[in-house]
C-alpha positions as CSV (number, residue, x, y, z in Angstrom):
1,X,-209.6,-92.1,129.0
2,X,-208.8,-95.9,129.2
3,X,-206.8,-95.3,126.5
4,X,-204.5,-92.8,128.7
5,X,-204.4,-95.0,131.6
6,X,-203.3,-98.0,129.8
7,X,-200.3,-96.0,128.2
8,X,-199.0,-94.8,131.2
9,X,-199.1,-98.2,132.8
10,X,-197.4,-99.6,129.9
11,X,-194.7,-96.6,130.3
12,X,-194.4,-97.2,133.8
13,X,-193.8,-101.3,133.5
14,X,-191.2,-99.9,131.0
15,X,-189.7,-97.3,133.2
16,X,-188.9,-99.8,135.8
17,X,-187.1,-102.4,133.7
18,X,-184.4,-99.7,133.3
19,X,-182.0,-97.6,135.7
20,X,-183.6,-94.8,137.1
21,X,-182.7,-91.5,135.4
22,X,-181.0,-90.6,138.9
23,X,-178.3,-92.9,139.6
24,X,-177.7,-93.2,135.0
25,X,-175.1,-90.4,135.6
26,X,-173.5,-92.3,138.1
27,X,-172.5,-95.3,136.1
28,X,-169.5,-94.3,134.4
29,X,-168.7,-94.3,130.9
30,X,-166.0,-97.2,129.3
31,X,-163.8,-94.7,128.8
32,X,-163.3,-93.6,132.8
33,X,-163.6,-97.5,133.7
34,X,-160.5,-97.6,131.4
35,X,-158.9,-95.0,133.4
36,X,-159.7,-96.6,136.2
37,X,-157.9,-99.9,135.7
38,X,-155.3,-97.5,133.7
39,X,-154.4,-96.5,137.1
40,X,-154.4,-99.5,138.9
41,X,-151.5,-100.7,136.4
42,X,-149.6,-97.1,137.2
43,X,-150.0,-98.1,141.0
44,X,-148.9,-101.5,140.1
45,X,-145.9,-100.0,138.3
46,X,-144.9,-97.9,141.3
47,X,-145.2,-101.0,143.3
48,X,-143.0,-102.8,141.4
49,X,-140.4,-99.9,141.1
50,X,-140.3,-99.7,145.4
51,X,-139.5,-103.8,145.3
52,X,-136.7,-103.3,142.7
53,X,-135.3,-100.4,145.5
54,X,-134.9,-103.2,147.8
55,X,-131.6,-104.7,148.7
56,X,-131.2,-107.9,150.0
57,X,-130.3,-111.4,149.2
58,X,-132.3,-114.4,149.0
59,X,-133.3,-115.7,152.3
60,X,-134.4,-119.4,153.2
61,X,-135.6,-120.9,150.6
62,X,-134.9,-118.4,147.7
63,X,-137.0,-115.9,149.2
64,X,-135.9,-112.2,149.5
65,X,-137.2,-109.1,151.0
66,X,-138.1,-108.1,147.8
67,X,-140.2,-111.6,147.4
68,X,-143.7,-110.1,148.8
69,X,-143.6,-106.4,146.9
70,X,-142.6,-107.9,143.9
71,X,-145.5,-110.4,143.8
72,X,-148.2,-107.6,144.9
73,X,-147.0,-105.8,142.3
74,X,-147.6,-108.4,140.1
75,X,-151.1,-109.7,141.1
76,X,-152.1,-105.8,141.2
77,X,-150.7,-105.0,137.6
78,X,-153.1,-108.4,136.5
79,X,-156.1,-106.8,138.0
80,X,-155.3,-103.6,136.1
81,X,-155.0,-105.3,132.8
82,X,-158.0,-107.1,133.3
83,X,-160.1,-104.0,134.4
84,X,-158.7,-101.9,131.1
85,X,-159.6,-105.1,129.1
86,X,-163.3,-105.3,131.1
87,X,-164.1,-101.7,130.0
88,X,-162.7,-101.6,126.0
89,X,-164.8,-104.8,125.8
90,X,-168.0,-103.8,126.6
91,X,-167.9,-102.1,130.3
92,X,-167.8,-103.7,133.7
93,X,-170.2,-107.0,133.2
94,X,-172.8,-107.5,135.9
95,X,-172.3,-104.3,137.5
96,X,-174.8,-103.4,139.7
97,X,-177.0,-100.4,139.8
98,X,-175.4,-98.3,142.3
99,X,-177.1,-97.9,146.1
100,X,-176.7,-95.6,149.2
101,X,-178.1,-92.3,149.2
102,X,-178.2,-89.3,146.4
103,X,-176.7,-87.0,148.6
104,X,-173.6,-87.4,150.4
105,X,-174.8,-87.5,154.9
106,X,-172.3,-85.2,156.3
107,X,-172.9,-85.9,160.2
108,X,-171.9,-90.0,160.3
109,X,-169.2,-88.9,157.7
110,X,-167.5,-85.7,160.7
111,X,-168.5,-88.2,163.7
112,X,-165.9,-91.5,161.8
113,X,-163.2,-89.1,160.7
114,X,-163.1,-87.0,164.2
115,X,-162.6,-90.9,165.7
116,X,-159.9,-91.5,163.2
117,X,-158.2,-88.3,163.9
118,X,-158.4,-88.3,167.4
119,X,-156.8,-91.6,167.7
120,X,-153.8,-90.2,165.4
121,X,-153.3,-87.3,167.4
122,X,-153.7,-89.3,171.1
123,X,-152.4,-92.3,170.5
124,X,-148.9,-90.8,172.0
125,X,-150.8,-89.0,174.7
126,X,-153.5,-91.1,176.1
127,X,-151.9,-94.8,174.6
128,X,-153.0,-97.6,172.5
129,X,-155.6,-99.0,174.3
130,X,-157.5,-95.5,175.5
131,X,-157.4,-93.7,172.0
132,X,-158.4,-96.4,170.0
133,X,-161.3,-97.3,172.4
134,X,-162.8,-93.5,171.8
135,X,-162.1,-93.9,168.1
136,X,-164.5,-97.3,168.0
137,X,-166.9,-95.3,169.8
138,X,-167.1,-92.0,168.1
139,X,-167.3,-94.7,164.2
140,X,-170.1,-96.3,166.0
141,X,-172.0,-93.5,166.3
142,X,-171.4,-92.3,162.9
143,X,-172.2,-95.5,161.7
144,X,-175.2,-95.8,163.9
145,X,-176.1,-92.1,162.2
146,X,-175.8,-93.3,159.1
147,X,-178.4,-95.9,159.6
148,X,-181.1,-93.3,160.8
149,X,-180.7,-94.2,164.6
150,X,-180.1,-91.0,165.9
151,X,-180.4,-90.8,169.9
152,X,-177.8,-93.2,170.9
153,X,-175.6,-90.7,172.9
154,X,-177.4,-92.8,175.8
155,X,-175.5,-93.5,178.7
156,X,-175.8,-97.4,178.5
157,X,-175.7,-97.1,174.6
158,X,-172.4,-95.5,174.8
159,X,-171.2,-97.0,177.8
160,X,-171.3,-100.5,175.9
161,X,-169.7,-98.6,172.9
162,X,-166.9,-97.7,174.9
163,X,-166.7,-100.9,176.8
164,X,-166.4,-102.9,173.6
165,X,-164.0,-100.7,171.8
166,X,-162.0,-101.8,175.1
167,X,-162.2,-105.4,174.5
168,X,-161.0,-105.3,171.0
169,X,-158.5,-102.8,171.7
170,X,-156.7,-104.1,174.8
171,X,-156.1,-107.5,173.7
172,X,-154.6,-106.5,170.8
173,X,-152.0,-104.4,172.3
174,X,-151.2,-107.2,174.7
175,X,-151.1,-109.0,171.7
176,X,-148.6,-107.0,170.2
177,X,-146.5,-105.9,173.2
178,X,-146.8,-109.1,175.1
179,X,-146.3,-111.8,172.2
180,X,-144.8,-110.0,169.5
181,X,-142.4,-107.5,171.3
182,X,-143.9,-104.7,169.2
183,X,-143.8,-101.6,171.0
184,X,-147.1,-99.2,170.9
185,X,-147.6,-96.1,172.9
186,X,-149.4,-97.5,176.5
187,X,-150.4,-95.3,178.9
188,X,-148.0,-96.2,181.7
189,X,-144.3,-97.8,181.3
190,X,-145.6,-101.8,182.2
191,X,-146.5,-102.7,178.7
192,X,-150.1,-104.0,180.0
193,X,-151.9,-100.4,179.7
C-alpha cells in the first residue's frame, strides 16, 4: 500500500511541473504561430500598399502625408518577420501558459458589446457626451460580471458608474470641440453638451 501512495505522489509532483492536459490544446502548434506572423506581414503589406495610394508632396521638413503609413507599415512588416522567424525557430519563447476561464462567459461578453453598440447607434441621437456615458456604464457592468460581482445594478453602484462615465466623457468632447475645432455629435447646437 505505501508502495501505491508513494507512486502517485511521485506522479502528481510530476503532473504539476507540466501544462495541464486542459489548456495543452490551446497552445498552438509552430506551424499556426507561423501563420500568425504570416499575416501580420500580409497586413503589413496592405499597409504599405494604402501609403503608396497617397498623393502629396513632402511637407516641412521632408515629411509627406505618406510619412506616418509608410513607417507603420514598416515597423508592422518587422514584427511579422520576427514572429514567422520566432515560430520556425523553435515557437514563441517564454510564452506563458494561457489564463482566463475554459469556457467562454457569455453575459459580461452581451452587457460590453450592447455598450459598444448602443453608443454607435446613439451617438447622433442622444450626442457625444450622453451615449458614451451609458456605454462606460453598461462595460462596467460586464466587466464587473466578469469578475464574479454580480449585484451591482445598485442605485449608488450605478449611479457612480454613470457619473464617471460623465467625467471622462464630457471633457473630452470639450476637448475636442472647444480646443481642437473637431466637430462631434452634442446634444444641443452650443458645442458644450
Amino acid at each position: 500500500m505505501t508502495e501505491s501512495l508513494k507512486s502517485v505522489s511521485a506522479d502528481a509532483s510530476w503532473h504539476s511541473a507540466i501544462p495541464s492536459a486542459r489548456w495543452h490544446s490551446a497552445i498552438p502548434s509552430a506551424r499556426w504561430q507561423a501563420a500568425v506572423g504570416a499575416g501580420v506581414v500580409l497586413l503589413a503589406a496592405g499597409m504599405a500598399w494604402g501609403a503608396s495610394q497617397i498623393a502629396g508632396d513632402a511637407g516641412y521638413g521632408g515629411v509627406g502625408p505618406s510619412f506616418l503609413p509608410w513607417l507603420c507599415a514598416a515597423v508592422l512588416a518587422l514584427c511579422g518577420v520576427w514572429l514567422v522567424w520566432e515560430a520556425l525557430t523553435g515557437g514563441y519563447r517564454k510564452a506563458g501558459e494561457p489564463g482566463g476561464s475554459a469556457k467562454a462567459d457569455v453575459g459580461p461578453f452581451v452587457w460590453v458589446s450592447a455598450g459598444l453598440l448602443l453608443n454607435a447607434g446613439l451617438i447622433e441621437h442622444l450626442g457625444f457626451i450622453v451615449s458614451c456615458t451609458l456605454c462606460f456604464a453598461l462595460a462596467v457592468q460586464g466587466l464587473r460580471r466578469a469578475q464574479g460581482q454580480l449585484n451591482t445594478l445598485s442605485g449608488k453602484g450605478l449611479l457612480k458608474d454613470v457619473l464617471v462615465g460623465a467625467a471622462i466623457a464630457a471633457p473630452v468632447f470639450w476637448a475636442f470641440t472647444q480646443f481642437l475645432a473637431i466637430n462631434l455629435p452634442g446634444l444641443t447646437e452650443t458645442g458644450w453638451l
